[in-house]
OpenMM code with the backbone's topology and positions (N, CA, C; nanometers):
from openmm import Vec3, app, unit

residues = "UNK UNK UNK UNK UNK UNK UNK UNK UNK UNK UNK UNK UNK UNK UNK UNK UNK UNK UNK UNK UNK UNK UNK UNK UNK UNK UNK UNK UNK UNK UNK UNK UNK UNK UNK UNK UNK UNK UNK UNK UNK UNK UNK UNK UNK UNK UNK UNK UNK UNK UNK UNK UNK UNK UNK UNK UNK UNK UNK UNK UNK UNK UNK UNK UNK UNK UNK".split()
positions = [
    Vec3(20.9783, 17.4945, -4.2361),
    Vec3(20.8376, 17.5120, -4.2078),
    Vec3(20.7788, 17.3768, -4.1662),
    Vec3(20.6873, 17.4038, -4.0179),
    Vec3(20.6526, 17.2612, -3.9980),
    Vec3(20.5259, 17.2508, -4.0384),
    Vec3(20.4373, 17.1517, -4.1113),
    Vec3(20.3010, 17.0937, -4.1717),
    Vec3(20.2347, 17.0756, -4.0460),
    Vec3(20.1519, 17.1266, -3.9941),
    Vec3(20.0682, 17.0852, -3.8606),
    Vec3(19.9440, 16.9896, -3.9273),
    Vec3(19.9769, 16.8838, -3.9191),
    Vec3(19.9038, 16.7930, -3.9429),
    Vec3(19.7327, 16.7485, -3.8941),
    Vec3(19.7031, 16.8126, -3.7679),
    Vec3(19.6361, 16.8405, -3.6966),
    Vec3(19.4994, 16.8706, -3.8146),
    Vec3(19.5246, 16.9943, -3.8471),
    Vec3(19.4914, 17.0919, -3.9355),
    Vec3(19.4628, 17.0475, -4.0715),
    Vec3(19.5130, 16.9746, -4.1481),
    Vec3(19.5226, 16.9018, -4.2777),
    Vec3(19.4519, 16.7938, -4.2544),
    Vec3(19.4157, 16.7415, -4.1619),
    Vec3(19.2544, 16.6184, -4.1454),
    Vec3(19.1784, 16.6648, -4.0874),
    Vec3(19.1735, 16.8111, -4.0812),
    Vec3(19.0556, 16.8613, -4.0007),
    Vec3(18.9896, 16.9093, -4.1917),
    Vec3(19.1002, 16.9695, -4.2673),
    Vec3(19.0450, 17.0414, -4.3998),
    Vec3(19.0209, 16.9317, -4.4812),
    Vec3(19.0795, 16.7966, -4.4658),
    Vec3(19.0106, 16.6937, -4.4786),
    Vec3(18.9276, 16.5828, -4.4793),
    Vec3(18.8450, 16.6425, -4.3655),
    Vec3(18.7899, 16.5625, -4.3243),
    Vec3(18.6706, 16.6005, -4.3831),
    Vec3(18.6342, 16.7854, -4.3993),
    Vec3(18.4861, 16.8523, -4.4668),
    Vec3(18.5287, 16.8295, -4.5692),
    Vec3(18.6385, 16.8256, -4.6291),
    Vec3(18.6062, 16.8081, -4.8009),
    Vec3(18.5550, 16.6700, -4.8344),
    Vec3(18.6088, 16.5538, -4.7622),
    Vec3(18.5226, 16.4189, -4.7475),
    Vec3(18.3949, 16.3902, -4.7277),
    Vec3(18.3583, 16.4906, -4.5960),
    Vec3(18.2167, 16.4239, -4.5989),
    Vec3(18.1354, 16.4968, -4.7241),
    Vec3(18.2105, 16.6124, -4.7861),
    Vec3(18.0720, 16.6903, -4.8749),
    Vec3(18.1066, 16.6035, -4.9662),
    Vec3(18.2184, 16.5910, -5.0117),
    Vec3(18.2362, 16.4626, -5.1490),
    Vec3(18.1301, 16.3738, -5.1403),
    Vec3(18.1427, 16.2936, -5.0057),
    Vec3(18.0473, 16.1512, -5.0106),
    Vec3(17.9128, 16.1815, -4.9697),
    Vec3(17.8548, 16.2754, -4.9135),
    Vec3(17.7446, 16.3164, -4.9291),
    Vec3(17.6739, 16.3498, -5.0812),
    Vec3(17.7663, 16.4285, -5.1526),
    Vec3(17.7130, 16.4447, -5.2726),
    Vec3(17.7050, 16.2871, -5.3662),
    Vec3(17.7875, 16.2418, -5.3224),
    Vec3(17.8200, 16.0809, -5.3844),
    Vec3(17.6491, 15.9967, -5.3627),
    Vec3(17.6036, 16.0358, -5.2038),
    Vec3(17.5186, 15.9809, -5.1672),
    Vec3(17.4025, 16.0050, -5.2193),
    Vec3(17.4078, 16.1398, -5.2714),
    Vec3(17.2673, 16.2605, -5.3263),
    Vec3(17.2309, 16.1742, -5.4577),
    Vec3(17.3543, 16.1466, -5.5460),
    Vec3(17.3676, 16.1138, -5.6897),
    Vec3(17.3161, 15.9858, -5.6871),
    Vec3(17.3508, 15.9012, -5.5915),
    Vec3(17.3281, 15.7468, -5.5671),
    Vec3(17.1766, 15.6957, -5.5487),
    Vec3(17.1245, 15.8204, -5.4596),
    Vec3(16.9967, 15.7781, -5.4043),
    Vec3(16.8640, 15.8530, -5.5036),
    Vec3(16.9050, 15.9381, -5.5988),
    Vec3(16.8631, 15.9888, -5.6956),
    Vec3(16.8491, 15.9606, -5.8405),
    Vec3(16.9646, 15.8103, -5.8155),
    Vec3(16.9820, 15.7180, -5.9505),
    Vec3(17.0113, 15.8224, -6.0641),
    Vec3(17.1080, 15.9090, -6.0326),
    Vec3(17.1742, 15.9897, -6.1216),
    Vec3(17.2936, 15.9362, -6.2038),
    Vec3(17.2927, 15.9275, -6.3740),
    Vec3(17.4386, 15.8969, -6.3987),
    Vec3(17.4800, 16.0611, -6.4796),
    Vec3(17.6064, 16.0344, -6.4449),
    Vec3(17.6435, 16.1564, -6.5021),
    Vec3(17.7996, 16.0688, -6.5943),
    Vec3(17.7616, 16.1709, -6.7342),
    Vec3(17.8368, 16.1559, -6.8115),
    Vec3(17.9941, 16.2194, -6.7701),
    Vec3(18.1028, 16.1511, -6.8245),
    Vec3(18.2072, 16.1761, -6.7983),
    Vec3(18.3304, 16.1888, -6.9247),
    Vec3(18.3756, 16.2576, -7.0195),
    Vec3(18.4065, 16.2373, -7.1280),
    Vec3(18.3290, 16.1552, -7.2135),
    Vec3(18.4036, 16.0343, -7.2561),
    Vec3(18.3459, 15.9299, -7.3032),
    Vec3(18.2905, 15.8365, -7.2111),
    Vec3(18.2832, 15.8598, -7.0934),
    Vec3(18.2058, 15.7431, -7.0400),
    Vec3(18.0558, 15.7800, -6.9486),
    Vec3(18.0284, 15.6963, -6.8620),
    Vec3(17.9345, 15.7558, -6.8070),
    Vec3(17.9439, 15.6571, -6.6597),
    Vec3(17.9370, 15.7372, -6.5841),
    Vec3(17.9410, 15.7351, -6.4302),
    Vec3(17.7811, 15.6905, -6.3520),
    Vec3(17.7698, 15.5833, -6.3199),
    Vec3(17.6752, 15.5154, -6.2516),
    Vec3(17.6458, 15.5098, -6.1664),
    Vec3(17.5279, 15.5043, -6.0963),
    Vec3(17.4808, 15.5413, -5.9412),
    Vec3(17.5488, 15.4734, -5.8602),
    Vec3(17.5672, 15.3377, -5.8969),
    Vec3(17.6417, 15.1778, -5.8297),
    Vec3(17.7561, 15.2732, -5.7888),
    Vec3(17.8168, 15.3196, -5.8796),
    Vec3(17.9705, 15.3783, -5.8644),
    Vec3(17.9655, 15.4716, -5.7988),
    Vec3(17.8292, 15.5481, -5.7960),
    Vec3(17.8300, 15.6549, -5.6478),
    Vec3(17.8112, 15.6368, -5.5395),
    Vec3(17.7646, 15.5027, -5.5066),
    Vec3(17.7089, 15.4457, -5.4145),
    Vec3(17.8516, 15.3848, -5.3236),
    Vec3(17.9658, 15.3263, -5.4376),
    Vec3(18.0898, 15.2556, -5.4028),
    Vec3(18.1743, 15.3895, -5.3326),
    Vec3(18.1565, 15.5210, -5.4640),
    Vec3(18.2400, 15.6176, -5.3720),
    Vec3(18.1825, 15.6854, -5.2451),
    Vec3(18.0357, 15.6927, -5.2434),
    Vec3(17.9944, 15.6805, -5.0743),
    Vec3(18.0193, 15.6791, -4.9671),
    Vec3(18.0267, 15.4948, -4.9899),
    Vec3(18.1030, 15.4614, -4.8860),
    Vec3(18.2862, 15.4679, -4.8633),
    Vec3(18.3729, 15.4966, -5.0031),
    Vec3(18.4790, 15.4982, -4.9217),
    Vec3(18.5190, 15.6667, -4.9148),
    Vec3(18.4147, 15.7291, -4.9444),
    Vec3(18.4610, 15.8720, -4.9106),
    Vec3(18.4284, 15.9084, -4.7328),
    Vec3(18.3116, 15.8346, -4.7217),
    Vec3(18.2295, 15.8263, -4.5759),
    Vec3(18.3783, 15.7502, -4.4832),
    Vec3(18.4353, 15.6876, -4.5085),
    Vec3(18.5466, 15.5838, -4.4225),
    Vec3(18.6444, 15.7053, -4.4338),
    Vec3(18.7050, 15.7200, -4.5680),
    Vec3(18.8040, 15.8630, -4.5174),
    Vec3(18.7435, 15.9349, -4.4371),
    Vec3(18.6513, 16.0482, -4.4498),
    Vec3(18.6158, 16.1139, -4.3663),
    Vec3(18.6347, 16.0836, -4.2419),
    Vec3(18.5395, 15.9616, -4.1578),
    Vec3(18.5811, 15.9072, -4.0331),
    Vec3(18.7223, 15.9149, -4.0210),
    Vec3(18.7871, 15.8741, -4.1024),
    Vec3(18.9442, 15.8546, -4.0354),
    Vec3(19.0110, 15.9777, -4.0247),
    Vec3(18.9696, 16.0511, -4.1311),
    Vec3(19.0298, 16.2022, -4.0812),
    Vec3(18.9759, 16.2932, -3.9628),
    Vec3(18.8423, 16.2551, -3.9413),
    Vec3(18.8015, 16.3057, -3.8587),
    Vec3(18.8299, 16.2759, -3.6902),
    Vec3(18.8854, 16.1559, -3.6923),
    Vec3(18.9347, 16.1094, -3.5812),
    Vec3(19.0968, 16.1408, -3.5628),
    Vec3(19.2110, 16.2066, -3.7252),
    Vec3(19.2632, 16.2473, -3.6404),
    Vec3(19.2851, 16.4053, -3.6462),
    Vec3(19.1859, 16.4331, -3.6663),
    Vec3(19.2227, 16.5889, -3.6884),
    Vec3(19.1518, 16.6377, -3.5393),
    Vec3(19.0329, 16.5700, -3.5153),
    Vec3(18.9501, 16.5835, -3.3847),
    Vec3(18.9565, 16.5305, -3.2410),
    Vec3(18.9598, 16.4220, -3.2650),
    Vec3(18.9256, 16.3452, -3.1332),
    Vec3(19.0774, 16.2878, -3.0987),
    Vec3(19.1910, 16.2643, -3.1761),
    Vec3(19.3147, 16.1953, -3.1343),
    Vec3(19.3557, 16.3168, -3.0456),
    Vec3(19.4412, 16.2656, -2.9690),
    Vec3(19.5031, 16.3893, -2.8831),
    Vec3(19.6316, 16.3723, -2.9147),
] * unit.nanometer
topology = app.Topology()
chain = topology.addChain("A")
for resn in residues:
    res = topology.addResidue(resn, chain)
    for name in ("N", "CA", "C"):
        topology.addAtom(name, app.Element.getBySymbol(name[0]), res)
């Protein structure tokens, strides 16, 4: 069976941007959300943001636009 790769940064690329969008929602809302014992900070939503926003781009370039 061949993996069409194509396809797998295209389904990666929407699960990225909604990740870092929501990352962005939490960030700009100065939301922390508890996590077991710890607690998760806007700073830290703000960090996953941006590198969920950079995956995205990169998947999106090759699931889309690479030929």
């Amino acid at each position: 069976m061949k993996i069409n790769w194509k396809e797998v940064f295209k389904f990666l690329s929407g699960a990225a941007f909604v990740g870092s969008i929501t990352n962005l929602y939490l960030y700009l809302n100065n939301i922390s959300v508890p996590f077991f014992t710890y607690t998760i900070t806007p700073e830290l939503f703000g960090l996953r943001f941006v590198v969920g926003f950079i995956l995205f781009l990169l998947f999106f370039y090759h699931g889309y636009l690479k030929k």
